[in-house]
C-alpha positions as CSV (number, residue, x, y, z in Angstrom):
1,X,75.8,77.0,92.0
2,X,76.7,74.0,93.8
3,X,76.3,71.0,92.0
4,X,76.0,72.7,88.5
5,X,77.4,71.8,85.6
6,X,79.7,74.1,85.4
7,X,82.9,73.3,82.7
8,X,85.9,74.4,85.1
9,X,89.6,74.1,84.5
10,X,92.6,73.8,87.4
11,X,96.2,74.4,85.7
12,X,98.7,73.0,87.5
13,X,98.5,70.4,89.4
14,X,101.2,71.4,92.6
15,X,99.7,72.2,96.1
16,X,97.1,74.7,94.7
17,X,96.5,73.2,91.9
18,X,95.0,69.6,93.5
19,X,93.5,71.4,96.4
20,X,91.3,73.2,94.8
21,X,90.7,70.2,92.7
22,X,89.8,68.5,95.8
23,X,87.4,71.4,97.1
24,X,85.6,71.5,94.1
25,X,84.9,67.9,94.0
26,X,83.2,68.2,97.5
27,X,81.2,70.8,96.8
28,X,79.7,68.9,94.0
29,X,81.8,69.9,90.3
30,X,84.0,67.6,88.5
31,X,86.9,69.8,87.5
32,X,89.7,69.3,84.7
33,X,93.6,69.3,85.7
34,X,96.3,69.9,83.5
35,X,99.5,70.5,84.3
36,X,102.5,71.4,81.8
37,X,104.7,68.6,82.5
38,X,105.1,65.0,82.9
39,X,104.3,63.2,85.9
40,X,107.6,62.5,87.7
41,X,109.4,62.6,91.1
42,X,108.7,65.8,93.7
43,X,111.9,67.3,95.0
44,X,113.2,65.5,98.0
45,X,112.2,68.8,99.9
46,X,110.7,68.7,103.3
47,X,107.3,70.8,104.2
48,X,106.1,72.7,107.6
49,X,102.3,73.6,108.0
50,X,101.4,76.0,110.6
51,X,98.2,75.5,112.3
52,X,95.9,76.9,109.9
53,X,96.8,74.5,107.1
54,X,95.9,71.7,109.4
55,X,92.4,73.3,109.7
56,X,92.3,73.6,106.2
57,X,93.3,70.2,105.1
58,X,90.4,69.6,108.0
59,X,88.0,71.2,105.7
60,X,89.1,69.6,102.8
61,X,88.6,66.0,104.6
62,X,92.3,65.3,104.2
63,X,93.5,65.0,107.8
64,X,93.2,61.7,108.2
65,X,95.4,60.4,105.8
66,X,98.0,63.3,106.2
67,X,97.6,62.2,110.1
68,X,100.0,59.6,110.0
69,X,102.8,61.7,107.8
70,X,105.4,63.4,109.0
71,X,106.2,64.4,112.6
72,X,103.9,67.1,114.9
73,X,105.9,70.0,116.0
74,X,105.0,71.6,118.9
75,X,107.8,74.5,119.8
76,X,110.2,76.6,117.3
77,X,113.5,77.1,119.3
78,X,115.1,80.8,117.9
79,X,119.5,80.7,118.7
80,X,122.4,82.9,117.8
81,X,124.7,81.9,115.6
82,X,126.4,80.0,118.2
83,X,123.5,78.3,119.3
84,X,122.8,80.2,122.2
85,X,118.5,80.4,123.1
86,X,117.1,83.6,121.8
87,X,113.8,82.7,122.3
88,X,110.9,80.3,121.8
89,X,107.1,79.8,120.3
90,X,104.5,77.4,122.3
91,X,103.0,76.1,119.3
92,X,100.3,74.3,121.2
93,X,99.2,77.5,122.5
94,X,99.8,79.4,119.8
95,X,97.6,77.5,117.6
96,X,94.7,76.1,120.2
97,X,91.9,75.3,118.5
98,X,93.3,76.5,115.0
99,X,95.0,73.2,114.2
100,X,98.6,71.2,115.5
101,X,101.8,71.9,113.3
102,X,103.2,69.0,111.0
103,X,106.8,69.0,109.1
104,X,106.7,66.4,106.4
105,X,108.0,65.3,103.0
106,X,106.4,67.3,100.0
107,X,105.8,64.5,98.1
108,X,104.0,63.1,101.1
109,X,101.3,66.2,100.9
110,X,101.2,66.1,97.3
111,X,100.3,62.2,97.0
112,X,97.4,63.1,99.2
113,X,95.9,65.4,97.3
114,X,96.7,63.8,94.3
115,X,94.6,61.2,95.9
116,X,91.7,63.7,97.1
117,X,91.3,65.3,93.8
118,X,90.3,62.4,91.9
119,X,93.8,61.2,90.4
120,X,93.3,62.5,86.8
121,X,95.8,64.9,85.8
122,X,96.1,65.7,82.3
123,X,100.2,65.7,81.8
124,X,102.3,67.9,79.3
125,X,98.8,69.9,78.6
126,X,100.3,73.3,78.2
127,X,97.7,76.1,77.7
128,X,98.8,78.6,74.5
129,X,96.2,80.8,74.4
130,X,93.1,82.0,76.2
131,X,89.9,83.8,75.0
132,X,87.9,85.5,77.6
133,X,84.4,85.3,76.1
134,X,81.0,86.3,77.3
135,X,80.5,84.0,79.3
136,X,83.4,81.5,79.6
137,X,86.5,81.4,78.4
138,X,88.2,79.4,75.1
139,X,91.3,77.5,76.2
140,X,93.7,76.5,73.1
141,X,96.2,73.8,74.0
142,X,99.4,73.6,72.9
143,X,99.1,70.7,70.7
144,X,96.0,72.5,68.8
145,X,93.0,71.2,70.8
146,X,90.3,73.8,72.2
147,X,88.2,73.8,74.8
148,X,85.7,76.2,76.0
149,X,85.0,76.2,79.9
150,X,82.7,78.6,82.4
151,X,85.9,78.8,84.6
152,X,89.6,78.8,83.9
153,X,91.5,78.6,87.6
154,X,95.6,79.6,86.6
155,X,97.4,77.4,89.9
156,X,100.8,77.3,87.9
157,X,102.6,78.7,90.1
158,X,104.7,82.4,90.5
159,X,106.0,82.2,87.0
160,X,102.3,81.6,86.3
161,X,101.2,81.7,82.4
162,X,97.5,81.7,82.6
163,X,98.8,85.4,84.8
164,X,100.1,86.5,81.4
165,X,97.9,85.0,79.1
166,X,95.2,86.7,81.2
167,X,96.8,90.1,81.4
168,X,96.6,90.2,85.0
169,X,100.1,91.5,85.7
170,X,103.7,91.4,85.0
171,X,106.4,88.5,85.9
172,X,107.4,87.7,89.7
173,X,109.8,89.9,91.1
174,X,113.2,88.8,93.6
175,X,112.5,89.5,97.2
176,X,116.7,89.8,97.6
177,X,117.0,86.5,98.9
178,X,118.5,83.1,97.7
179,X,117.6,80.0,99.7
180,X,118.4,76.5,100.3
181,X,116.6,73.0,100.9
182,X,117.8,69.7,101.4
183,X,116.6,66.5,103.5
184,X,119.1,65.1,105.1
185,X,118.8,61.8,106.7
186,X,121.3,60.0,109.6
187,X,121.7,63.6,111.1
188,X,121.8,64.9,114.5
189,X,119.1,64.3,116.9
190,X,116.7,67.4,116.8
191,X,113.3,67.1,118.6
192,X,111.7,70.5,117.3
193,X,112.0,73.3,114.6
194,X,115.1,75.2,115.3
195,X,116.3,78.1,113.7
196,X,119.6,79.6,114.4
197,X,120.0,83.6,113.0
198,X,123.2,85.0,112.0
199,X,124.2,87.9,109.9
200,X,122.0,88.5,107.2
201,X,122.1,84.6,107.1
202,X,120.2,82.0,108.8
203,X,120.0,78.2,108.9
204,X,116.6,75.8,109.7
205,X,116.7,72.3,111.2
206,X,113.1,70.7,111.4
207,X,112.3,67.2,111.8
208,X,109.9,65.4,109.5
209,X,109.6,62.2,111.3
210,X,111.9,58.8,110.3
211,X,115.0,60.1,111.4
212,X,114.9,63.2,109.0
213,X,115.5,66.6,108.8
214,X,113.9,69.0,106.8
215,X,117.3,71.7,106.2
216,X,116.3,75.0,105.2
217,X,118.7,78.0,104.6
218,X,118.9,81.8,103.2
219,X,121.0,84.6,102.7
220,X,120.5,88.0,101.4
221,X,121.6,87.6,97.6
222,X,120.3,87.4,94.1
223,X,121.8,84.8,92.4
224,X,122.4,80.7,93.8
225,X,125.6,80.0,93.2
226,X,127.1,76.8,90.9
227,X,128.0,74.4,93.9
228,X,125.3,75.3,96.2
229,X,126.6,72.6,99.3
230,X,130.1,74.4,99.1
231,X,128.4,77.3,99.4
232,X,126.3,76.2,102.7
233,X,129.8,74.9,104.3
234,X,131.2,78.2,103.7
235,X,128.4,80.3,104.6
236,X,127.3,78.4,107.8
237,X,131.1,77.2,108.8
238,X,131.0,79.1,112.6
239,X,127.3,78.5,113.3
240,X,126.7,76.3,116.2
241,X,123.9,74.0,117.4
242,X,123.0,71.1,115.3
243,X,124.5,73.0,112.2
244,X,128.1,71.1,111.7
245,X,126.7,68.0,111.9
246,X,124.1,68.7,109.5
247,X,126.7,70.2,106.9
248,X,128.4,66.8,107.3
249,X,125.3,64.9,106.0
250,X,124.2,66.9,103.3
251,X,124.8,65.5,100.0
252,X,121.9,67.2,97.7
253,X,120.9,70.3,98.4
254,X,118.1,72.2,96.2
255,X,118.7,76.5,95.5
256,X,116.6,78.6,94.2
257,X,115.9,82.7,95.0
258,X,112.4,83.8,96.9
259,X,110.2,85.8,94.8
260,X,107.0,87.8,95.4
261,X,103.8,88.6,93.4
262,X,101.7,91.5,94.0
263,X,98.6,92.1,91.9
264,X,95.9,94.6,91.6
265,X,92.9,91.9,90.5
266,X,93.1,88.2,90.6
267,X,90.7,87.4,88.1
268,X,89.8,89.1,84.7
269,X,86.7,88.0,82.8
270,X,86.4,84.4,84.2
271,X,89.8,83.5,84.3
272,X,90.9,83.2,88.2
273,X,94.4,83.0,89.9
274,X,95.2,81.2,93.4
275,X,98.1,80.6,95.1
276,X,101.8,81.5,94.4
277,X,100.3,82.5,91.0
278,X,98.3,85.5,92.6
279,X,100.2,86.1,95.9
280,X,103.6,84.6,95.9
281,X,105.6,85.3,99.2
282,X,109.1,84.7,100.6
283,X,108.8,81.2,102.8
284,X,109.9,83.1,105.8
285,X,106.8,82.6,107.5
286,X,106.5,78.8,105.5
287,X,102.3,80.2,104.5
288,X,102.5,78.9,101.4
289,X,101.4,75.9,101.2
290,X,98.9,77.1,104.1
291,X,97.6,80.0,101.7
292,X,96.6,77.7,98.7
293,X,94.8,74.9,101.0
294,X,93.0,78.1,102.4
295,X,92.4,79.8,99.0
296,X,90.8,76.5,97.7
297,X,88.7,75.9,100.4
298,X,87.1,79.8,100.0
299,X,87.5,79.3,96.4
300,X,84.6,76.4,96.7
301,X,82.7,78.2,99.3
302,X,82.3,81.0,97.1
303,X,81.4,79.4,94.0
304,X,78.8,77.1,95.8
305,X,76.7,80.0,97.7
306,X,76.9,83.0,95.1
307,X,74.4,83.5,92.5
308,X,77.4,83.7,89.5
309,X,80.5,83.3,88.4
310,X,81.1,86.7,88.5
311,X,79.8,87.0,92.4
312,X,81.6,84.6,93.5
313,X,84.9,86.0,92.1
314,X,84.4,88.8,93.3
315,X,83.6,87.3,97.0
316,X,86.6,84.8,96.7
317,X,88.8,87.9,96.0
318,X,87.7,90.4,98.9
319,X,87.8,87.2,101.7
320,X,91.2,86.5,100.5
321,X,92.8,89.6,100.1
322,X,93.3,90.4,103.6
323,X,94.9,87.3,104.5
324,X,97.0,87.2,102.1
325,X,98.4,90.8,102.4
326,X,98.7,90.4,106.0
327,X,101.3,87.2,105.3
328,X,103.0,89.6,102.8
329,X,103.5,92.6,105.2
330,X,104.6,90.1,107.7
331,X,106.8,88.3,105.8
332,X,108.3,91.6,104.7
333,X,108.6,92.8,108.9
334,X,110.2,89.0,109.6
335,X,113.1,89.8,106.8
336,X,113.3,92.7,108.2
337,X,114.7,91.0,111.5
338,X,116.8,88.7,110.1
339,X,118.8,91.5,108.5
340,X,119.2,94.1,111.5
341,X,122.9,93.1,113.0
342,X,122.8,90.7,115.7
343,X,124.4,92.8,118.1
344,X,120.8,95.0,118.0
345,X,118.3,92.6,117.2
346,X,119.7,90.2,119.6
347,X,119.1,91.1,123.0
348,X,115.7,92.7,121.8
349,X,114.7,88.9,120.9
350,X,115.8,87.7,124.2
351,X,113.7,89.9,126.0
352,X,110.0,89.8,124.2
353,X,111.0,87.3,120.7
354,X,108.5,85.0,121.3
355,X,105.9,87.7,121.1
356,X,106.9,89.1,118.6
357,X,107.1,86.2,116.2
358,X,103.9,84.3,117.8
359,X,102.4,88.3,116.8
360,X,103.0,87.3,113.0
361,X,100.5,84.8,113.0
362,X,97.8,86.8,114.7
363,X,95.6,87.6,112.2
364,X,95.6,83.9,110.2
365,X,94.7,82.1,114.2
366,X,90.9,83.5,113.0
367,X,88.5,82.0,110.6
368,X,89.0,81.9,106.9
């Protein structure tokens, strides 16, 4: 179907969103993107892509101008709470011939492929209703318009609407974790992605190049609380490393809690989720950003060599599915660490952590 004039729509226009905006456009459609709400200012949240978003973003022709972003990291230091070495990841090695791993701003990534997917986003173009016809799907708008289209691709996110407006499952659910992000600038010097893990609590330093640091922090909770840098000062008061003097600097600090999204079918009729709106994880393994550069570049692949819609649905699903559960179970076995009391998980990191954790990314070193 490559090439064919096929009516598609992309809502949202995040990570997901533009990059399958941008895969579409290579393989030869000119896709529509809405997204709910005005154009305005990312978060000043900072980003890290493993390895296999790099290959992505490869496939999508987007590494050159994300080349000069951000800052390559090439090792992730595990420490105690004090700061004492647990243990440590060769990213190099890890991820030879897969891709390098960047840290950067979010806006930077977004800007990008804003860029790649054409630049036309149709702001505060929130879908109302949905019709899943014979073959397409009617799309009413909140302001009244209609529009049919041969493909309607839901990108919006874990709270996704085009999810419920599709019936493809319930709401999100908490994955018992609230987390923390802030960039902080004029802070300590820290070469490469450092984690320090405490009780039930842990606290991420990575630089993004410039002088910054991408901060990123969790505990096991359910709701943020109202002052949420008082609340990092308390939590994180003992913790050693580069942790004080990064409490020092923080002035903004975004909250939020981690939520999952488990599904039976992405796609019903031809209406089609990707991203956090079909397989929503907890960051712990930071794949999500990595998951919907990958689902966009499979998404395109699919559509391009099957003979239908419907086949290449149904081919996009079954690729993408094991990948995607695989950073879900792992994700789920990483949280799992975190919360076992130092005294016991510990020394078992000392001895074989790096293998474990490198183990985590086993499955996502082969190809798509």
């Amino acid at each position: 179907m490559g090439g064919s004039p096929l009516r598609i729509l992309v809502v949202g226009a995040g990570i997901a969103g533009l990059a399958v905006a941008r895969a579409l456009r290579m393989a030869g459609f000119r896709p529509d993107v809405t997204e709910k709400l005005p154009p305005g200012e990312l978060p000043d949240n900072g980003l890290y892509l493993p390895g296999n978003a790099a290959r992505a973003l490869r496939q999508l022709d987007l590494d050159g101008p994300v080349r000069p972003l951000g800052q390559v990291v090439h090792r992730q230091y595990f420490l105690d709470a004090t700061g004492a070495p647990l243990c440590e990841v060769d990213l190099d090695v890890l991820w030879a011939g897969v891709g390098e791993c960047r840290a950067l701003l979010r806006a930077e990534l977004h800007r990008v492929l804003l860029t790649g997917a054409g630049g036309a986003v149709r702001h505060g173009a929130e879908v109302r209703a949905i019709d899943l016809l014979p073959q397409g799907v009617g799309v009413t708008f909140v302001d009244g318009s209609a529009t049919e289209y041969d493909l309607v691709i839901g990108a919006d996110g874990p709270h996704s609407s085009i999810r419920t407006l599709a019936a493809l499952g319930g709401s999100s659910h908490p994955t018992g974790q609230v987390v923390y992000r802030a960039v902080v600038r004029e802070g300590p010097p820290v070469a490469e992605w450092t984690a320090l893990l405490g009780q039930r609590a842990g606290f991420l330093v990575v630089p993004i190049g410039a002088g910054r640091l991408h901060c990123y922090a969790d505990e096991t909770g359910t709701t943020p609380p109202a002052d949420p840098v008082a609340r990092l000062r308390e939590l994180f008061t003992d913790y050693g490393g580069p942790v004080p003097e990064v409490l020092e600097c923080l002035d903004r600090v975004h909250v939020g809690v981690t939520e999952e999204v488990e599904l039976g079918r992405w796609y019903r009729g031809r209406v089609l989720l990707v991203g956090d709106a079909a397989h929503a994880t907890a960051p712990t393994l930071s794949q999500g950003a990595a998951m919907a550069l990958e689902d966009a570049v499979v998404l395109a692949e699919s559509l391009t060599t099957a003979g239908s819609v419907e086949a290449a649905l149904t081919a996009y699903e079954s690729r993408r599915r094991p990948r995607t559960r695989w950073v879900r179970d792992r994700t789920r076995d990483r949280n799992r660490t975190r919360d076992v009391p130092p005294a016991l998980r510990d020394p078992v990191l000392r001895g074989r952590g790096g293998r474990i954790f490198g183990a985590h990314y086993r499955l996502l070193l082969g190809p798509l």
